[in-house]
SENU-992321 format. One line per 10 residues: their letters; for each residue y, x, z of N, C-alpha, C. Coordinates in pm, 1 decimal, always signed. Each point is the difference from the previous one (the first is absolute). Layout:
A	Y,X,Z,Y,X,Z,Y,X,Z ~ ... $
This chain:
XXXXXXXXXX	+3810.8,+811.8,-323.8,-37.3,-87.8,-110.7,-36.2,-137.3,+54.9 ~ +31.2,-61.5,-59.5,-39.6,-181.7,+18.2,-140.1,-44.6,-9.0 ~ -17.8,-64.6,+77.9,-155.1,-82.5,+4.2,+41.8,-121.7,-131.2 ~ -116.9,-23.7,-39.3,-71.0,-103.7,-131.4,+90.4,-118.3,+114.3 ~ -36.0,-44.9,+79.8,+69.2,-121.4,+45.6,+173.6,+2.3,+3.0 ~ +53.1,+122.4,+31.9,+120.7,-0.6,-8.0,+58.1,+45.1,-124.6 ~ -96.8,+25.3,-115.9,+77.4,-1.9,-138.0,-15.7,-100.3,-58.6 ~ -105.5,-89.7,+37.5,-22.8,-143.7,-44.1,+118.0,-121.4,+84.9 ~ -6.4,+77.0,+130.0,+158.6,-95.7,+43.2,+131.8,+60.0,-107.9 ~ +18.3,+138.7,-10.9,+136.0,+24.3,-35.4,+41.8,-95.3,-120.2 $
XXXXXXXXXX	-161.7,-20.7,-103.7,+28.0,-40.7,-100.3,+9.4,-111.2,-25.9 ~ -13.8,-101.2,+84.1,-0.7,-115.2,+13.0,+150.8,-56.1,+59.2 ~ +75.6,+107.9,+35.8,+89.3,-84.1,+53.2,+112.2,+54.9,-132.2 ~ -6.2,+129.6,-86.0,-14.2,+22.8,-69.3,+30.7,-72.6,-117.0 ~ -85.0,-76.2,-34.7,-32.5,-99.3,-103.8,+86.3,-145.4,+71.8 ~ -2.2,+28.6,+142.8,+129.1,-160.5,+19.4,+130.6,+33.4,+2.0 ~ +42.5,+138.2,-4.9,+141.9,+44.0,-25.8,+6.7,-48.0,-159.5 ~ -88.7,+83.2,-106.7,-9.0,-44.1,-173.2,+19.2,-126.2,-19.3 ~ -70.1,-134.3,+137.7,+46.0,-126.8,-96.5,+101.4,-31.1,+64.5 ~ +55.0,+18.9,+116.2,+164.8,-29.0,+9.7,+45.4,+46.2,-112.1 $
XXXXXXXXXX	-2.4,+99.0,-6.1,+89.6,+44.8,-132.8,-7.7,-111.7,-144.3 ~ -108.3,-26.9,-0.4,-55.0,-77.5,-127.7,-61.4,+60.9,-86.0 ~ -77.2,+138.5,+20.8,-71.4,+65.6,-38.8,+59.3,+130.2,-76.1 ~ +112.4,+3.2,+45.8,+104.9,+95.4,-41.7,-36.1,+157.0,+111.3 ~ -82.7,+72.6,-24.5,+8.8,+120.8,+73.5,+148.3,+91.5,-14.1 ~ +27.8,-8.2,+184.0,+126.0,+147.7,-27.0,-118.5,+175.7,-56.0 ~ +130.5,+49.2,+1.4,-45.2,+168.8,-27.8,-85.8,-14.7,+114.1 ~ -12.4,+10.3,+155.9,-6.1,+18.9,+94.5,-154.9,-84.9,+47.8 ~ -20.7,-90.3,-74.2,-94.4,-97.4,+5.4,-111.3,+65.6,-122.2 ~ +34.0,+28.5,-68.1,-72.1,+70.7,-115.1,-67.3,+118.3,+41.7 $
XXXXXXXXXX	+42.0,+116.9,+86.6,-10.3,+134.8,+35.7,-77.8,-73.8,+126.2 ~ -17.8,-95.5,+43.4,-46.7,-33.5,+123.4,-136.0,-39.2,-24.8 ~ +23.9,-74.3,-104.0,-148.4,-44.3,-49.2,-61.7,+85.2,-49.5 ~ +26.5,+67.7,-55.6,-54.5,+151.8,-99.5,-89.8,+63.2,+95.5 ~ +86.6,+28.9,+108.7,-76.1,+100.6,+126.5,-97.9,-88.0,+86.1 ~ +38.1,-112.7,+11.6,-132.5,-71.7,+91.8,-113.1,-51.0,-98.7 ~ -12.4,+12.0,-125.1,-66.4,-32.4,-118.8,-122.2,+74.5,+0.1 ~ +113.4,+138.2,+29.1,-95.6,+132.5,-22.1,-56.9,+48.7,+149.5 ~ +52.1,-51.1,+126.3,-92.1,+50.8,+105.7,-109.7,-125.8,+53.3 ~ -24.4,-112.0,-43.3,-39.4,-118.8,-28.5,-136.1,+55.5,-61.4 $
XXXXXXXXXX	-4.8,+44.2,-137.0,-70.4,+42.7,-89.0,-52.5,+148.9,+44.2 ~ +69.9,+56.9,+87.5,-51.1,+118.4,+41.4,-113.9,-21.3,+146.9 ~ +67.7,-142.0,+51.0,-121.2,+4.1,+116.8,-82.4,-100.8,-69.9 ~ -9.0,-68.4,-66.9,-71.2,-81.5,-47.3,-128.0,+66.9,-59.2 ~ +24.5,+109.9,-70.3,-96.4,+154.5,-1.4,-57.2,+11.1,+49.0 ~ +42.2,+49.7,+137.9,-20.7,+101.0,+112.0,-104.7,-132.6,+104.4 ~ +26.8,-137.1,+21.2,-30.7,-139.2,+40.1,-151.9,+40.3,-89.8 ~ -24.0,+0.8,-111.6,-77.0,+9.3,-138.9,-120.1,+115.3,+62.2 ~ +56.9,+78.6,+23.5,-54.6,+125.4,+5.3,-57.8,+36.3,+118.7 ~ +26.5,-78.1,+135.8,-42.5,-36.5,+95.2,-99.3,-98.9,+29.0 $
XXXXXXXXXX	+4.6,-59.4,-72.3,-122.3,-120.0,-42.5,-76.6,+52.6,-57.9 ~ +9.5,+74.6,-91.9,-100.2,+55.9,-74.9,-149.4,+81.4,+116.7 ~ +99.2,+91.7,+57.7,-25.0,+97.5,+98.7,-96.9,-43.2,+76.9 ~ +72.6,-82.5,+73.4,-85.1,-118.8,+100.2,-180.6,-60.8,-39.5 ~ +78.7,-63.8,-109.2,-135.6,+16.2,-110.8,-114.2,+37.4,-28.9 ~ +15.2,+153.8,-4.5,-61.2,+121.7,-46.6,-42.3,+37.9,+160.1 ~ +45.9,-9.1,+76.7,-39.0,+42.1,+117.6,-77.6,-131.8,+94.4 ~ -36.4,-131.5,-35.8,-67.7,-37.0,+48.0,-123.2,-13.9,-115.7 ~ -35.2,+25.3,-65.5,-114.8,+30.5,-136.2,-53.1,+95.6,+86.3 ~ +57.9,+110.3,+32.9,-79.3,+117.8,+63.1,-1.6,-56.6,+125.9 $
XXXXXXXXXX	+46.1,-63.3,+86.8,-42.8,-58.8,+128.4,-146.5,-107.6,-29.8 ~ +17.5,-50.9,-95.9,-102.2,-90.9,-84.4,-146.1,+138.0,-19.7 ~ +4.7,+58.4,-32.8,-98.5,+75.8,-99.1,-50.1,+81.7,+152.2 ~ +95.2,+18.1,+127.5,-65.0,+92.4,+26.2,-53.1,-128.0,+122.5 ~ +34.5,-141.7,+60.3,-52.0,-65.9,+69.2,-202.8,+12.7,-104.3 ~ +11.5,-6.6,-94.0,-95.1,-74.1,-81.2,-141.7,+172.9,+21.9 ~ +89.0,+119.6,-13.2,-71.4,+95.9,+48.8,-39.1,+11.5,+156.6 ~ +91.8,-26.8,+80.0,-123.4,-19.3,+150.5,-87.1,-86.7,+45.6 ~ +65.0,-126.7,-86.9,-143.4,-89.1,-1.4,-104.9,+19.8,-48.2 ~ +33.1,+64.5,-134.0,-169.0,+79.3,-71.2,-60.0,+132.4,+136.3 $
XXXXXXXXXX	+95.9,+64.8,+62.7,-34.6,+69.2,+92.1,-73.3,-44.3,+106.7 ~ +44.1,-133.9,+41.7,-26.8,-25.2,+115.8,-183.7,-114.8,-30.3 ~ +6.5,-45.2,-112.3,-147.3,-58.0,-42.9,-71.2,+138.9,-11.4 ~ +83.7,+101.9,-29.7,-122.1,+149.6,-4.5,-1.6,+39.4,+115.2 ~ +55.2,-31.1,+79.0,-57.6,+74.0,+162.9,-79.1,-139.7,+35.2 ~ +55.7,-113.4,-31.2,-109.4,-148.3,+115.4,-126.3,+56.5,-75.0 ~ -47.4,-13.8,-126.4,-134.4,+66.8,-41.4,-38.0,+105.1,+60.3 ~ +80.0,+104.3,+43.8,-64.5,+111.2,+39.8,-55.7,-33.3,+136.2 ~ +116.2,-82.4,+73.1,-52.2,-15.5,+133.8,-146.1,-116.3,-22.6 ~ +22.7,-64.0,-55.2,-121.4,-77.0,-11.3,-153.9,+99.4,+11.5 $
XXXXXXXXXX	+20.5,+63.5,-137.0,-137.8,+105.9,-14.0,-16.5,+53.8,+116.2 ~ +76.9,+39.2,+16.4,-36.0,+116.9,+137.1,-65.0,-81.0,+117.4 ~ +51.2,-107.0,+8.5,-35.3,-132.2,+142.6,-137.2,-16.7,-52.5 ~ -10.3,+12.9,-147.8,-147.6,-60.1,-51.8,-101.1,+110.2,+58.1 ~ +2.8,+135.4,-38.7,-52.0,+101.4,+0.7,-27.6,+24.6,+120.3 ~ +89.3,-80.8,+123.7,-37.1,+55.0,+121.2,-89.1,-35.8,+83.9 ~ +24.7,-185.2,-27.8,-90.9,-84.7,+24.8,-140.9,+22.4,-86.4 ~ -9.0,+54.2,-76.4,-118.0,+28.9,-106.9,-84.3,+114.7,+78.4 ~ +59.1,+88.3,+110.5,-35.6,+121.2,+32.8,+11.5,-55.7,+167.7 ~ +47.7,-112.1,+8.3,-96.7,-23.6,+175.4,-59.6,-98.9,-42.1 $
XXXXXXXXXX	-33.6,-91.1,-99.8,-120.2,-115.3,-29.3,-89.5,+141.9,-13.8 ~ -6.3,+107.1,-55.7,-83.2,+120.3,-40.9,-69.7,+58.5,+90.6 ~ +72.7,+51.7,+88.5,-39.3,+89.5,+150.6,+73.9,-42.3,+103.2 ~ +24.9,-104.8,+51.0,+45.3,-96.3,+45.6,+149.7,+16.9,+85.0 ~ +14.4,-27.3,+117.7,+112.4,+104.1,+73.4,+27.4,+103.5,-5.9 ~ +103.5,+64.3,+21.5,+7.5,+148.8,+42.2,+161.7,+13.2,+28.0 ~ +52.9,+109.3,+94.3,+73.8,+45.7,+66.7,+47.3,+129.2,-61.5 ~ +160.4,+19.9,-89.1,+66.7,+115.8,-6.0,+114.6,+34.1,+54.7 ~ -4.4,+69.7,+69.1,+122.4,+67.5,+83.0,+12.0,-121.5,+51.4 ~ +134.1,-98.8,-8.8,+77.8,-68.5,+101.3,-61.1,-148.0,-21.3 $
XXXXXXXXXX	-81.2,-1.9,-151.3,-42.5,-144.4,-35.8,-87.3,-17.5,-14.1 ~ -56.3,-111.8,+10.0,-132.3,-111.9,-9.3,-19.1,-67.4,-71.3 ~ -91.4,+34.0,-100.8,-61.6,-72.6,-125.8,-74.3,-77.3,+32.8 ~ +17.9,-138.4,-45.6,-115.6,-117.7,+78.9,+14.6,-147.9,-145.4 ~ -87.8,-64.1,+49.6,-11.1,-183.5,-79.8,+67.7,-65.5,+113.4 ~ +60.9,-80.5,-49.6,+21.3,-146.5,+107.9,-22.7,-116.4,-98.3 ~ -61.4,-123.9,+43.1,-46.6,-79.4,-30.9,+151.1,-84.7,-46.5 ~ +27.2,-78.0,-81.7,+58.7,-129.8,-5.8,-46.8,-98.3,-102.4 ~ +78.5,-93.2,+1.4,-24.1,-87.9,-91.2,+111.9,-103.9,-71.4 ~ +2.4,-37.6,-86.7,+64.7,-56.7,-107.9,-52.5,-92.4,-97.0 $
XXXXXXXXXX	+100.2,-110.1,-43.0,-46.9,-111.1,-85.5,-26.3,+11.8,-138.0 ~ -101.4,-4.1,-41.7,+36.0,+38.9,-195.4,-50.2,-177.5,-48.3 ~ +117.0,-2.0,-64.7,-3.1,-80.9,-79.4,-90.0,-26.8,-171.0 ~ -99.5,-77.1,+35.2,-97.7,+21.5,-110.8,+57.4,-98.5,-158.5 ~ +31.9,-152.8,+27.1,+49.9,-49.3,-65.2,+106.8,-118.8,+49.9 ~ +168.7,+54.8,-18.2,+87.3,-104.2,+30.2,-33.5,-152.2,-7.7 ~ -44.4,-92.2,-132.5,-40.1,-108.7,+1.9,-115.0,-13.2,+96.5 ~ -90.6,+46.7,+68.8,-44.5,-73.7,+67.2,-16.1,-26.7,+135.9 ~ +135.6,+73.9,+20.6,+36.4,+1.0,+165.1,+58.2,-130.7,+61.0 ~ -13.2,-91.0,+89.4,+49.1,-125.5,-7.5,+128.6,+14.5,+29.4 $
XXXXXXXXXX	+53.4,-142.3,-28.7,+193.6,+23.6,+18.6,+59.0,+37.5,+176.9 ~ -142.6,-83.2,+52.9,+126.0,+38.1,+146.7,-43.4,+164.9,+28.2 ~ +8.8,+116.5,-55.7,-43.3,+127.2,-2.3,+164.2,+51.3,-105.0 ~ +7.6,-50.1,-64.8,+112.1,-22.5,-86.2,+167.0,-0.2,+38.4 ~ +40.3,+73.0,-45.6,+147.4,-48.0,+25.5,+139.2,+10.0,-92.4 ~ +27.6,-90.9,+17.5,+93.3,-62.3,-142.7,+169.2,+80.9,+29.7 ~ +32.2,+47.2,-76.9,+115.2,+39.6,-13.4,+77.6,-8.0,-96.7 ~ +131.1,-119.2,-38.9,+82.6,-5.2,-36.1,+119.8,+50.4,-4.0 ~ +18.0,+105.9,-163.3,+125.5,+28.9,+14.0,+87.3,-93.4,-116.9 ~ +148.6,-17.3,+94.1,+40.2,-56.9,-107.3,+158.0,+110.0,-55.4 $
XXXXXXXXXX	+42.1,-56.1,-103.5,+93.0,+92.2,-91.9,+13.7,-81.3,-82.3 ~ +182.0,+30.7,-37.0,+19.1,-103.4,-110.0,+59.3,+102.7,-136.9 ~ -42.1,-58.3,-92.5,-7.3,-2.9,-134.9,+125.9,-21.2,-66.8 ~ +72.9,+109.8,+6.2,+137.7,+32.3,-34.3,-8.1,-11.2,-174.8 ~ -118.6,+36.8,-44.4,+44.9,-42.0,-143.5,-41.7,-119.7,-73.9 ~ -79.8,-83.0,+103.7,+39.4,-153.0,-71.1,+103.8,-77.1,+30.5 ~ +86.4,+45.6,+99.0,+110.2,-81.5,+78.9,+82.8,+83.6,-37.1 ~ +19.0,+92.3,-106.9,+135.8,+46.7,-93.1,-32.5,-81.4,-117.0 ~ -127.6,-2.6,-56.4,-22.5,-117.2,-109.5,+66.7,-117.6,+26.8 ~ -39.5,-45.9,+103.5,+46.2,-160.4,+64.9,+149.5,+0.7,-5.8 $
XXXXXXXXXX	+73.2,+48.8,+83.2,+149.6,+85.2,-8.4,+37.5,-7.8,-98.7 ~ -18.9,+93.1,-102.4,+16.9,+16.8,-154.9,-36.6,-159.2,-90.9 ~ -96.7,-84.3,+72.5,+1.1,-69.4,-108.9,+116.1,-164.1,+83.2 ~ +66.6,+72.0,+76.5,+106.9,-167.8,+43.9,-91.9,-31.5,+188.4 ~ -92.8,+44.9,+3.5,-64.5,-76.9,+120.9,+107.4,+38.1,+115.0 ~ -6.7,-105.7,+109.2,+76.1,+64.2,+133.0,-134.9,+32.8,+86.9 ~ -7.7,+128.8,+102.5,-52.8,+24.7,+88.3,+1.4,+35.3,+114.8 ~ +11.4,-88.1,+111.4,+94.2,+35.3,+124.6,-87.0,+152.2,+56.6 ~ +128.1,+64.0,+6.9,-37.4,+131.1,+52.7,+8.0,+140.8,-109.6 ~ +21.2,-53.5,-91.6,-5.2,+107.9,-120.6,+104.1,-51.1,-128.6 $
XXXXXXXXXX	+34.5,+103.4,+7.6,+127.4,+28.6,-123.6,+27.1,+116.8,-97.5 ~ +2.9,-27.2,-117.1,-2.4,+95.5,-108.9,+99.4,+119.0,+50.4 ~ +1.3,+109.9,+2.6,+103.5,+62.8,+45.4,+37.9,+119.8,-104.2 ~ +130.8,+6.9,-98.3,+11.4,+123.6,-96.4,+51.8,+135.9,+42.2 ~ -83.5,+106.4,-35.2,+23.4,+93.9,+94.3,+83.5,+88.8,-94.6 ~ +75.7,+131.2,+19.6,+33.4,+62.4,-83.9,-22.5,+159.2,-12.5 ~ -86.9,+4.1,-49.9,-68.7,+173.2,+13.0,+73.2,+101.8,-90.7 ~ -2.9,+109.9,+65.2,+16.0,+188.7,-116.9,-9.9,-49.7,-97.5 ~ +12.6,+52.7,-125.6,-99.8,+31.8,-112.9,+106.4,+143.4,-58.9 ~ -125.0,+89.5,-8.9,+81.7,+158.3,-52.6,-72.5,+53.2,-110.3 $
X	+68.3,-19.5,-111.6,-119.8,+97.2,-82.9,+14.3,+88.6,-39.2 $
């Protein structure tokens, strides 16, 4: 059976035999079109039905990414508690030693930030991002402006209903 690209070639050359003719189909041209009409329309289906598929199978790739992340915030909590509970039970009775490990404190330290405004600027650091604004410069585009570097471009998409 023929691939979608090679029934879309047959028919195209197809349709330049019909206007030599002057749009006069032979018997032979008629029975030709008939059959690539119908396997055209048969992968165009099957094209249909594969998309669909695809579809349906990344929804469930979707649904089940969205379930190990709920999994995986239910184990970081768990591990959290437990880190809490442990440290709660050597601040309690302080060190202690099971089988191969050593329950202990170690000291560190870290910055907490009490209030952003009143930290001075050279503590500060400025970060600029820049990005351009594709839908005022299709406005601009659309309304006559020239903009070096950017051009309206018409695309031509599916549509299946």
């Amino acid at each position: 059976m023929s691939t979608l690209y090679n029934i879309s070639e047959d028919l195209l050359l197809l349709f330049d035999e019909l206007e030599e003719n002057e749009g006069e189909p032979t018997e032979s041209q008629l029975e030709r079109l008939n059959i690539s009409e119908g396997e055209l329309k048969q992968k165009a289906v099957a094209y249909y039905s594969v998309i669909q598929d695809s579809k349906a199978t990344i929804e469930v790739i979707d649904a089940e990414i969205k379930r190990l992340q709920a999994k995986k915030k239910k184990t970081n909590t768990l591990i959290d508690n437990l880190n809490g509970r442990l440290l709660g039970a050597v601040n309690l009775f302080g060190g202690f030693e099971a089988g191969l490990l050593t329950f202990g404190t170690r000291k560190s330290k870290s910055v907490t930030i009490e209030d952003e405004n009143a930290i001075p600027c050279e503590y500060k650091i400025i970060k600029e991002i820049e990005s351009i604004d594709k839908k005022l410069i299709s406005t601009h585009l659309k309304e006559g402006y020239k903009i070096n570097g950017a051009r309206l471009s018409e695309n031509l998409n599916l549509k299946i209903k």
